[in-house]
C-alpha positions in Angstrom: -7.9 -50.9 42.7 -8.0 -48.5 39.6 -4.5 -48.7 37.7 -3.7 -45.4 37.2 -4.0 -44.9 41.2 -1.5 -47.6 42.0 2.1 -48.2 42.2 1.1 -50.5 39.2 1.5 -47.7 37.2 5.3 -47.2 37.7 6.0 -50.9 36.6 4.7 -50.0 33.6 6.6 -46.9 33.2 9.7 -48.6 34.4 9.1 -51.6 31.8 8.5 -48.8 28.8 11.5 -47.0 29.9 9.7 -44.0 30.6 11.1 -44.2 34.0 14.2 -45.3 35.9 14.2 -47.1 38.9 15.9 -44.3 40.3 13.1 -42.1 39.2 10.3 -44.7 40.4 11.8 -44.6 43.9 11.4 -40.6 44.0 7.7 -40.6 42.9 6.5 -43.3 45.1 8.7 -41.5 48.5 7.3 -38.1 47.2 3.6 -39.3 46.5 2.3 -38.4 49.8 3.9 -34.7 49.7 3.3 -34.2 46.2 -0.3 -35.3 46.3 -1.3 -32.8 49.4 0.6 -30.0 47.2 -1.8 -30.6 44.5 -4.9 -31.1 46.4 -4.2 -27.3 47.9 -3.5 -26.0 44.0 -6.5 -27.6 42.8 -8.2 -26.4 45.5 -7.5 -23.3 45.6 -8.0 -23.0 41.4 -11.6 -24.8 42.3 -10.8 -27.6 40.3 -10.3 -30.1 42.9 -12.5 -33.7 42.2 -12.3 -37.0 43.1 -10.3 -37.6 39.9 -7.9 -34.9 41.4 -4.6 -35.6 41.9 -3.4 -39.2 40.9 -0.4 -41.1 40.2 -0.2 -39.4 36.9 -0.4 -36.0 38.2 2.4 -36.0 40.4 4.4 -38.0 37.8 3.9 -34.3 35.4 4.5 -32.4 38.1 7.9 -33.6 39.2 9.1 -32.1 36.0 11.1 -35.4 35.0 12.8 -36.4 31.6 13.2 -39.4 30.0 17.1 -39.9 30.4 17.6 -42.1 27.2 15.7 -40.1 24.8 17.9 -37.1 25.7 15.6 -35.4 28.5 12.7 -35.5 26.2 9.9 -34.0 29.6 7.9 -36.6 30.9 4.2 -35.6 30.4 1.1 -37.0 29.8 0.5 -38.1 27.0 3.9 -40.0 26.7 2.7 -41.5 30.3 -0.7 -42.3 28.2 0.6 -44.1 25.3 2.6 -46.3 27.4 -0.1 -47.1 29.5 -1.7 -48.1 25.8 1.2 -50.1 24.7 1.4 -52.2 27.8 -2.1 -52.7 27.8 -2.5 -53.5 23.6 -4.7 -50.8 23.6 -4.6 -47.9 20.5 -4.0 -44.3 21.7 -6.2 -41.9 21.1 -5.3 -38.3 20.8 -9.0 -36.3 20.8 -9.3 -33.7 18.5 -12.4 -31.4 18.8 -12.8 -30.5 15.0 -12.6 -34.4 14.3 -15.7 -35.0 17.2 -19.7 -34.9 16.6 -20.9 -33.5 18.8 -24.0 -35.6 18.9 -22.0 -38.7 19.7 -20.4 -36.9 22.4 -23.1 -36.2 24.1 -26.1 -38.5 23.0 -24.8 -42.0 23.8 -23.7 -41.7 27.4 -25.2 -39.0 30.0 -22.9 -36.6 31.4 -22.3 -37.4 35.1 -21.3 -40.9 34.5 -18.9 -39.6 31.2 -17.4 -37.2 33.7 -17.5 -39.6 36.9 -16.0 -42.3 34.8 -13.9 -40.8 32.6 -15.1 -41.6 29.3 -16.1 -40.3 26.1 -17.5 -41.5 23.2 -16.0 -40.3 19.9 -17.4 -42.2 16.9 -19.5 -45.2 15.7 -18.0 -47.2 13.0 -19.6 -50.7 11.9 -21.8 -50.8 14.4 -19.2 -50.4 17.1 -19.2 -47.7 19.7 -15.5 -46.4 19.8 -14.9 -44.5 22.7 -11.6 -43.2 24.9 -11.0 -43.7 28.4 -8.7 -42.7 30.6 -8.8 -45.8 33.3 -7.9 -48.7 30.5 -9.1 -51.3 33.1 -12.3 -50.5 32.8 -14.5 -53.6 31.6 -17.3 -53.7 33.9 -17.6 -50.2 33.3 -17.6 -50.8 29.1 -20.0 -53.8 29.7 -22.6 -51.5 31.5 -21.9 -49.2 28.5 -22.7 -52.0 25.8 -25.8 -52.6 27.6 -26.9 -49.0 27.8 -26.2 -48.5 24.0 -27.1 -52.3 22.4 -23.6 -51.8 20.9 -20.2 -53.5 20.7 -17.9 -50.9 23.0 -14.3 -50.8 21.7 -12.0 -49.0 23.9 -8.7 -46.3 23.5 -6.4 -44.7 25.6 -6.9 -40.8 26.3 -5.1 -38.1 28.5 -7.2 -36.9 31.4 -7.2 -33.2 30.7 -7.9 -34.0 27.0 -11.1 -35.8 28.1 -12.1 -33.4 30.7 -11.6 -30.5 28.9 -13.3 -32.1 25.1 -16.7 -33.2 27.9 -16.9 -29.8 29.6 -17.1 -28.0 26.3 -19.0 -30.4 24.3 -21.8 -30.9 27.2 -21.9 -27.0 28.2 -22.5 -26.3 24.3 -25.1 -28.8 23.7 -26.7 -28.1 26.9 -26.9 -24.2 25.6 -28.7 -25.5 22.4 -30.9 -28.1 24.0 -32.2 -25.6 26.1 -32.6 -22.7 23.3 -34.4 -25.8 21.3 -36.5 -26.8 24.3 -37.5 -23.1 24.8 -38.6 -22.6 21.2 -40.8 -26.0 20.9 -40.3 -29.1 18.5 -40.6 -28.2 14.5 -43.5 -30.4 13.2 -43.6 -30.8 9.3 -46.4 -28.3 9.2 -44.0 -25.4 10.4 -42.4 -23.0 8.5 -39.5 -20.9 8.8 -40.5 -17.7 7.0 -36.4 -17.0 5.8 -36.9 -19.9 3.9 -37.5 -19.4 0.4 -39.1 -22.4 -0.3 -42.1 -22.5 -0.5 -45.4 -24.4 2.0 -48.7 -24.6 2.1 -49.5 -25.2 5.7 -48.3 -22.9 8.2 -48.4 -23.3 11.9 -47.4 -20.8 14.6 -44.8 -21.0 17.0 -42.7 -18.7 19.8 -39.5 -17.4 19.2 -36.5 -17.5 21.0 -34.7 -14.3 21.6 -31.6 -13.3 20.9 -31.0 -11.9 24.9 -32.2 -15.9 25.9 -29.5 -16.8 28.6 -28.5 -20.7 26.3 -28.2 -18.5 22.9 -25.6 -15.8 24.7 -23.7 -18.5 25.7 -23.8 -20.7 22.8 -22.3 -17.7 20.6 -19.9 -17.0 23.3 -18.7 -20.4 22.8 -18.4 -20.1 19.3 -16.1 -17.2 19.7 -14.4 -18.3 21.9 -13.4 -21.9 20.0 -12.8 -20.1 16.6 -10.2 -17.8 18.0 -8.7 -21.1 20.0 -8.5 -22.8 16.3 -7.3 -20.1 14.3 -9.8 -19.8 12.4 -10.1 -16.9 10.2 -14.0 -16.7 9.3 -17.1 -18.2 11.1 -19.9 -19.1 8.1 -23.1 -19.9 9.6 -25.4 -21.2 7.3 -29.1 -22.3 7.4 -29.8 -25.4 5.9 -33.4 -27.5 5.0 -33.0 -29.3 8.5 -30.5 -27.8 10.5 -27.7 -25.1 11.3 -24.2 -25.8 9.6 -21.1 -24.0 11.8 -17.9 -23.9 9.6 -14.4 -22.3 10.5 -11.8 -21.8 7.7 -8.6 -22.1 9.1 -5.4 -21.6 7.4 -7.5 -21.3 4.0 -9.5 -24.3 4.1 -13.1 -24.6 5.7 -13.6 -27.2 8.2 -17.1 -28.2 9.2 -17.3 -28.1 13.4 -21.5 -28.2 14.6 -24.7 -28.9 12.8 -27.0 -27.6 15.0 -30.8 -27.8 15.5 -32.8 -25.8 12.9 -34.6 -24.0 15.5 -31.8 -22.3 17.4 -30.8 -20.5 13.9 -32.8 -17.4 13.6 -31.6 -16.8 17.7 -27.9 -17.5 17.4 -28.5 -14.8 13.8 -30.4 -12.3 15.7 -27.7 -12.7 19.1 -24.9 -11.8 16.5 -26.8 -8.8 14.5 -27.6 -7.3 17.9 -24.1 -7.5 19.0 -23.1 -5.6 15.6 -25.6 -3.3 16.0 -27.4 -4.1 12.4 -31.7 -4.5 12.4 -32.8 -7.7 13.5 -36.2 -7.4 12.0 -34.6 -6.6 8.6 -34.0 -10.1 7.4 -34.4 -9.4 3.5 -31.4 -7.1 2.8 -27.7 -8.1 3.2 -26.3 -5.8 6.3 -22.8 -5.1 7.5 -21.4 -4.3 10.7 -18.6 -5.4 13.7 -18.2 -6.8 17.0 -15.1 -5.7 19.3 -14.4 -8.8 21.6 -11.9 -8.6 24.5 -10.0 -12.0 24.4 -7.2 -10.5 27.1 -6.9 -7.8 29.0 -4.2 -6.2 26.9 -6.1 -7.6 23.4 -9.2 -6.9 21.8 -10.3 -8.5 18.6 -12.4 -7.4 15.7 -15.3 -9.2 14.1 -16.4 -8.0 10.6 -20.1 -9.4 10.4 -22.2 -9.9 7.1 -25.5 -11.0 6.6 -27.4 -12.3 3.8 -30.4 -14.1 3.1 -30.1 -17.2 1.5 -32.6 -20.3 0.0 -33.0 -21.3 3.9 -32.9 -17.9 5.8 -30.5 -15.6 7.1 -26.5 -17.0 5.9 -23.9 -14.8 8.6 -20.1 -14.8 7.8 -18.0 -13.4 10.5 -14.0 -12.5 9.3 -12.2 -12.6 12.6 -9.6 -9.7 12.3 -6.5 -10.3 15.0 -4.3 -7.5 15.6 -1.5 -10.2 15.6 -2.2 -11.0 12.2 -3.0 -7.9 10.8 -0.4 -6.2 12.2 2.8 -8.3 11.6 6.8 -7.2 11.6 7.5 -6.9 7.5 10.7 -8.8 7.9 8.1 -12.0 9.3 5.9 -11.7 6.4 7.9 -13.6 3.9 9.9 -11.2 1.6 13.0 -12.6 0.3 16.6 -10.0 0.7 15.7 -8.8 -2.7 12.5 -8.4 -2.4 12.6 -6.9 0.9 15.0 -4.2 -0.3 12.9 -3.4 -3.2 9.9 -2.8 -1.0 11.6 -0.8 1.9 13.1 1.8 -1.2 9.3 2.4 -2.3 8.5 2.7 2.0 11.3 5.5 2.0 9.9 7.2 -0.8 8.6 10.9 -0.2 6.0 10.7 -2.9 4.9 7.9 -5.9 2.2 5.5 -6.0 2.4 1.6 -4.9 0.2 -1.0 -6.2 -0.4 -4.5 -4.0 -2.2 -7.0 -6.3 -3.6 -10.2 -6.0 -7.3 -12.1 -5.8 -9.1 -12.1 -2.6 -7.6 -13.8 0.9 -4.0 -13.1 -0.9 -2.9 -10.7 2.6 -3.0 -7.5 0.6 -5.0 -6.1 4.1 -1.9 -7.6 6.4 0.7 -6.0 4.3 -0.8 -2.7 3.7 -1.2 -2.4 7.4 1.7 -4.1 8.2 3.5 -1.4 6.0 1.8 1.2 7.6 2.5 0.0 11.2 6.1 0.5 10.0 6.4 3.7 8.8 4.1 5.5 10.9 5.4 7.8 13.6 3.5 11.1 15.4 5.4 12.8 12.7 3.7 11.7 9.8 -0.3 12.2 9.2 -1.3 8.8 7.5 -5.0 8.8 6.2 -7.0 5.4 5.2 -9.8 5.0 2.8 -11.0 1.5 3.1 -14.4 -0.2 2.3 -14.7 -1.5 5.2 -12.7 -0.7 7.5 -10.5 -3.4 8.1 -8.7 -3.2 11.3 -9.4 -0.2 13.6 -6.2 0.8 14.6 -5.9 4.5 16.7 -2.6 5.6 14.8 -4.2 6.2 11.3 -7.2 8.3 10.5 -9.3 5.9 8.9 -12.5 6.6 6.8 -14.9 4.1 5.7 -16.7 4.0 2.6 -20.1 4.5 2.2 -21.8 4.4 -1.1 -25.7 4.8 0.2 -24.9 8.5 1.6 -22.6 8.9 -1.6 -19.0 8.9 0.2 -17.0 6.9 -2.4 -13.2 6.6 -3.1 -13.5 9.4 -5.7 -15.2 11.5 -3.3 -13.5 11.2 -1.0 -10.3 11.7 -2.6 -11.2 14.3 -4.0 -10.9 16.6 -0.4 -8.7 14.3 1.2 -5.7 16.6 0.0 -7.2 19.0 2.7 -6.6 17.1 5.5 -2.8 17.5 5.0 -2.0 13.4 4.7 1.8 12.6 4.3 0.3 9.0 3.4 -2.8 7.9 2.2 -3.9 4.3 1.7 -6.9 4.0 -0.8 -8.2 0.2 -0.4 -8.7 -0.8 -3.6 -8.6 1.6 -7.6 -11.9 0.3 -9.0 -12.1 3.0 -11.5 -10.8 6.0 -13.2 -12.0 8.4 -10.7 -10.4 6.9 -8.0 -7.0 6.1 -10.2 -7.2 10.0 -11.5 -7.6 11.2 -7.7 -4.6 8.8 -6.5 -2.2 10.3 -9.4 -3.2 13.6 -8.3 -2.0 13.0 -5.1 0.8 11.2 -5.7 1.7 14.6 -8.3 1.5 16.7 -5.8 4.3 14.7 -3.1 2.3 12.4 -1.6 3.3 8.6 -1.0 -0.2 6.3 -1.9 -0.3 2.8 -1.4 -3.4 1.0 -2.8 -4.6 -2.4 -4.2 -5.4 -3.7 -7.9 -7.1 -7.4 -8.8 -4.5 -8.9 -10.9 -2.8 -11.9 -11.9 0.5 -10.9 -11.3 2.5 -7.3 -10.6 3.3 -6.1 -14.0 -0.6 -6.3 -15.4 -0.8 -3.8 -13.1 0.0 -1.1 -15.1 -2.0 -2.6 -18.0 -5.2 -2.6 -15.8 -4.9 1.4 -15.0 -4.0 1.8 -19.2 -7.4 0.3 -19.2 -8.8 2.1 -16.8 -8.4 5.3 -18.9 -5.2 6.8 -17.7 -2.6 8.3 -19.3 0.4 6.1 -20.0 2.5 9.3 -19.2 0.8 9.8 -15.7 1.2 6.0 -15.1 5.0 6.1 -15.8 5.4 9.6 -14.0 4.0 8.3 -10.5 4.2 4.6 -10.5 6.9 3.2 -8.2 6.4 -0.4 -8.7 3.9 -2.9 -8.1 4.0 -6.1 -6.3 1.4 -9.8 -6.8 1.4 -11.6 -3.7 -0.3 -15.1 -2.3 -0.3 -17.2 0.8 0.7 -20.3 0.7 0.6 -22.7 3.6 3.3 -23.7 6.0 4.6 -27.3 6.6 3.2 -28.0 9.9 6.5 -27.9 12.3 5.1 -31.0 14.4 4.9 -33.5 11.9 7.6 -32.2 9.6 9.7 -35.0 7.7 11.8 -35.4 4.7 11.4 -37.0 1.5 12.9 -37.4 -1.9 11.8 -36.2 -5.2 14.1 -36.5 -9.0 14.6 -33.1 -10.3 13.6 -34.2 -13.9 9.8 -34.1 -12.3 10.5 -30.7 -10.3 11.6 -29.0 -13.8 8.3 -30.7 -15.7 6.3 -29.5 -13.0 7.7 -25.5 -13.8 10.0 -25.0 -10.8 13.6 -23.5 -11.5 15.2 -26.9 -10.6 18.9 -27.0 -11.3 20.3 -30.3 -9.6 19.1 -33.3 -12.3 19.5 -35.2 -9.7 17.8 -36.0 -6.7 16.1 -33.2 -4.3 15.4 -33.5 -0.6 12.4 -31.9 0.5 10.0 -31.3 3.3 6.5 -32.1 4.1 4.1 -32.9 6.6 2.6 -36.3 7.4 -0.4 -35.3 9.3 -0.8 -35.0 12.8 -3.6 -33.5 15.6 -1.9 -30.1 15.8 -2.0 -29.8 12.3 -5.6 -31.7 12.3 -4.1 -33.9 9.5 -3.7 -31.6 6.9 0.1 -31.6 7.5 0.1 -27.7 7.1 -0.1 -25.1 10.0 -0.4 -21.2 9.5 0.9 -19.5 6.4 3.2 -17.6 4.7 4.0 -14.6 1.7 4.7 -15.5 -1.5 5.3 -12.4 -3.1 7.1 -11.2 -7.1 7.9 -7.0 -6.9 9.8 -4.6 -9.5 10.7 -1.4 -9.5 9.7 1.4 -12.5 12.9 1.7 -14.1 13.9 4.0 -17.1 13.2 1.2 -19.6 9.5 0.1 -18.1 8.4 3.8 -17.9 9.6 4.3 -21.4 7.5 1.1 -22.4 5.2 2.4 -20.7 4.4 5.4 -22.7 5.2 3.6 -25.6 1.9 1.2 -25.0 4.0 -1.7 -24.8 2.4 -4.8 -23.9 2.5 -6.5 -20.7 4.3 -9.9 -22.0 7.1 -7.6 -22.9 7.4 -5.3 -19.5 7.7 -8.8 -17.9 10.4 -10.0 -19.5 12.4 -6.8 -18.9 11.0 -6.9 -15.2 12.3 -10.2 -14.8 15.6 -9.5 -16.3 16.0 -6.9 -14.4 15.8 -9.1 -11.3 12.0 -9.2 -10.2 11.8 -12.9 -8.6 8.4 -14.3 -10.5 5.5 -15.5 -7.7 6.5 -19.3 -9.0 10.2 -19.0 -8.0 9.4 -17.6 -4.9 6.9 -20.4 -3.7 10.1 -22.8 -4.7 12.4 -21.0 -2.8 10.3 -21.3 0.3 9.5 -25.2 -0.7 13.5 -25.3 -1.1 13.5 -23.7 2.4 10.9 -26.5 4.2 8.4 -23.8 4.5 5.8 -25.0 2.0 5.4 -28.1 -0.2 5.7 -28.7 -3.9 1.4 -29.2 -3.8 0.9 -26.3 -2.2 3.5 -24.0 -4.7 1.9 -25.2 -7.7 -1.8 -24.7 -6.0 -0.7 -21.2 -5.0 0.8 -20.4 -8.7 -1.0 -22.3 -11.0 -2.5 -19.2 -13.0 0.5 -17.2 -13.0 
């Protein structure tokens, strides 16, 4: 009799003190009801099996606490790792980013996996590891060792982790082994002609297409698991033998399929046709976008770019989330100060603000953050943006396009026409597009915009370089602000730790105890995928133009000095920020000095 559908299970539960007696005696008089109430619900959701409903199930479904642990809910994992503990077996909690994908689905076929509930999730030494749900399982693991001429060593999963990690894992490869059975097997005399190498023999072969049925729903699936993880960019990128997928997710890239060769130029041509660029043109670096509907009441945007690289065609895909773009600018991470400071140049009926910082810093999510903010049917608030970020129906946004000559410049140059209250010019690049953004801020117009700089005061160095007029600078310039993300401790795994303050001060931070500090960080865990860190946050250093910088301003002063005077006039530099959020347990001490190191 299988453990997990026996009353042997609430022994074990009742031993762990995961249950009470109390609590053992309601499940097992309610097992009967309970079970017939969750046959009709998985029924009637089409997800009833003969895996469907056990012991387990009706456990969760009760809704029950553990009554020592001050009603921490009784669910299953913590019904899992019991189950582990009693039977010296490791837990296992599956994480998809950590799985190949050929392991999955290579070593075991997929009806017994599913039947059996078992799935193999790495090979180390020789040895076969693989999780299972039904921990007394041996003759089941012996057939396995046979199958695989391996030593099998077994850990505890949950049942829906399992389930869910085999029906994505086996519908994806069985999209990709189908595309790859529909194009052919590559023989060493084939060529693929994106690659730039160089061969001698070529050989013919058929192509996939990019409407195939397996290729729409491998990039569906894609999609679909990058928005699931977070994940702000999708590279896919051609390699000698096969088809690297990446995600970056909170910053970092994380490396998720390697996929056959042959399925790249279909999976490329599937996502250039949904962006509307030419598939035949494989050459030239293209642009376009994909609108996905993820809910009814949400639609994402997908920022595509292609271009060709030493293997063929490399495609990055910057997933654009209204709920990121578009955040409350109290959430974003400004300190009182700071936020003050910021809301005075908001209120302003005319001036220009600068938002600096390298590439990936959230200038994008602030701007339009901002912009969110202050717009109302009132106000007329014109974008020009290269590309268009974020389509968002209460600006008038115009994208840039150099080929047909419609440039910042230009198209600053009759935007005054169109009777803005607020413009938002993506990024000054030149003097041009610097001398069109005074002009409008001259004649009572409020202009936000972004500069490349290491911190907020260069700002006003790089447009002296540019070739403006000091005077024009000091007469229009509000204030500038640097920002940078840093990432946030990963609530889930969150502990404390202690540090001496001596190191805090070598390491640059405004320390003032000598003693020791308490501080937060994050151990590592499977929300977090081990990284300890989960989302991100603003670090941000902002000044206003007062008298004194305009007047140093005019004067040519250099940008050491303005500092100075910015900072004692209270600006809050990018470093003291990051350690008043690692003060706060929102970031780490690594991550601050990361963030700050060139400033």
């Amino acid at each position: 009799m299988n453990l997990l559908n026996s009353d042997d299970l609430l022994d074990i539960l009742e031993r762990r003190r995961v249950l009470t007696s109390d609590q053992c005696q309601l499940v097992s008089l309610g097992k009967g009801k309970q079970r017939q109430k969750l046959l009709r619900q998985f029924t009637k959701e089409g997800g009833a099996d003969r895996n469907y409903p056990d012991l387990v199930d009706i456990i969760v479904s009760l809704g029950l606490t553990v009554k020592e642990e001050g009603k921490i809910p009784i669910d299953e994992e913590l019904i899992m790792r019991a189950v582990a503990a009693d039977r010296r077996l490791p837990f296992k909690k599956l994480d998809p980013l950590e799985l190949d994908i050929e392991i999955v689905t290579k070593k075991i076929p997929r009806n017994f996996a599913i039947r059996q509930l078992i799935l193999p999730f790495n090979v180390v030494d020789g040895v076969l590891e693989v999780a299972v749900y039904h921990p007394d399982c041996q003759t089941v693991l012996a057939d396995i060792e046979q199958v695989v001429q391996m030593p099998v060593r077994p850990s505890v999963a949950t049942k829906s982790d399992i389930k869910r990690i085999l029906s994505e894992f086996f519908g994806f490869q069985r999209s990709i082994s189908a595309a790859e059975d529909h194009f052919g097997v590559v023989t060493s005399g084939s060529v693929d002609i994106g690659n730039l190498e160089r061969y001698v023999k070529i050989a013919s072969t058929k192509e996939i297409t990019s409407s195939d049925q397996h290729i729409k729903q491998a990039v569906n699936h894609i999609f679909h698991y990058a928005l699931e993880q977070r994940a702000s960019d999708i590279h896919i990128e051609p390699k000698r033998s096969n088809c690297m997928v990446r995600f970056r997710i909170d910053g970092a890239l994380h490396t998720i399929y390697k996929l056959p060769k042959v399925v790249h130029s279909a999976i490329t041509s599937r996502i250039k046709f949904l962006a509307r660029l030419d598939i035949a043109e494989k050459r030239r670096p293209q642009d376009g976008r994909i609108k996905i509907g993820v809910r009814q009441e949400k639609d994402v945007e997908i920022r595509v770019s292609t271009v060709p690289v030493s293997f063929g065609e490399k495609v990055v895909l910057r997933i654009l989330d209204p709920d990121v773009i578009f955040q409350d600018i109290h959430q974003i991470g400004f300190s009182k100060r700071d936020l003050t400071v910021y809301r005075s140049f908001m209120e302003a009926p005319h001036g220009i603000v600068l938002v600096t910082g390298p590439t990936g810093s959230g200038k994008s999510t602030t701007l339009y953050s901002t912009l969110k903010e202050v717009s109302t049917p009132e106000l007329n608030i014109i974008t020009v943006e290269d590309p268009v970020e974020m389509v968002c129906e209460e600006f008038n946004q115009i994208a840039v396009q150099p080929l047909i000559d419609i440039t910042f410049a230009t198209i600053l140059r009759n935007i005054l026409r169109q009777d803005p209250d607020i413009i938002m010019i993506g990024e000054i690049r030149d003097l041009d597009t610097a001398a069109h953004a005074v002009q409008a801020a001259m004649t009572g117009h409020l202009v936000f915009s972004t500069l490349h700089t290491n911190d907020a005061v260069s700002s006003i160095t790089r447009l002296r370089d540019l070739g403006l007029q000091p005077f024009m600078i000091a007469s229009t310039l509000l204030g500038c602000m640097a920002q940078r993300l840093v990432r946030r401790i990963c609530p889930d795994c969150s502990e404390s730790f202690e540090i001496k303050g001596e190191a805090l001060l070598k390491m640059g931070f405004p320390v003032a105890e000598t003693g020791v500090v308490e501080l937060k960080r994050g151990k590592g865990c499977r929300e977090c995928r081990g990284t300890g860190y989960k989302g991100r946050s603003a670090i941000f250093e902002i000044f206003p133009m007062s008298s004194l910088l305009k007047k140093m301003t005019v004067d040519g002063e250099s940008s050491l000095e303005m500092r100075r005077v910015a900072i004692r006039e209270g600006m809050t530099t990018l470093r003291e920020d990051a350690w008043s959020k690692v003060r706060a347990g929102i970031t780490t001490v690594e991550e601050a000095l990361r963030v700050t190191a060139e400033t």
